[in-house]
C-alpha positions, 0 to 999 in steps of 0.5 A: 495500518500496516495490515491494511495495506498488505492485505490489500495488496496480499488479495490482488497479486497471486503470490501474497507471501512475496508482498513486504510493507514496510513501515517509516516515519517523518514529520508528516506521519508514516508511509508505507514501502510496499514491495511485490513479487516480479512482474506483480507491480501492474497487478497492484498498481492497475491500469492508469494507477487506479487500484493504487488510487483506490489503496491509497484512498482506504489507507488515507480514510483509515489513517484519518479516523486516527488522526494521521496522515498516512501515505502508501508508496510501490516500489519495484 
């Protein structure tokens, strides 16, 4: 799951080695920190938070065919 979302957002950002997932988890299932490169943060998040919309709703998809509930945060 953790490739998932950082090949997601390592294909929207022009520096895709500045991309870090990172990986917790709590009662609830994993959540994952994902951290850009300065001034890529728009780029992942888009305008009105639909590409960060359209992540979370892969990951979520993904994480349900294993019976997890999955959760993807962006952080600056």
């Amino acid at each position: 799951m953790k490739e998932l979302v950082e090949f997601l957002c390592g294909e929207l950002v022009e520096d895709p080695d500045a991309v870090q997932v990172t990986e917790s988890f709590d009662e609830r299932g994993p959540t994952y920190h994902v951290t850009v490169g300065p001034g890529e943060l728009g780029k992942v998040i888009g305008r009105g938070g639909r590409t960060a919309k359209a992540i979370r709703t892969v990951v979520r998809a993904a994480a349900s065919r294993q019976r997890l509930a999955a959760r993807v945060d962006f952080e600056d």
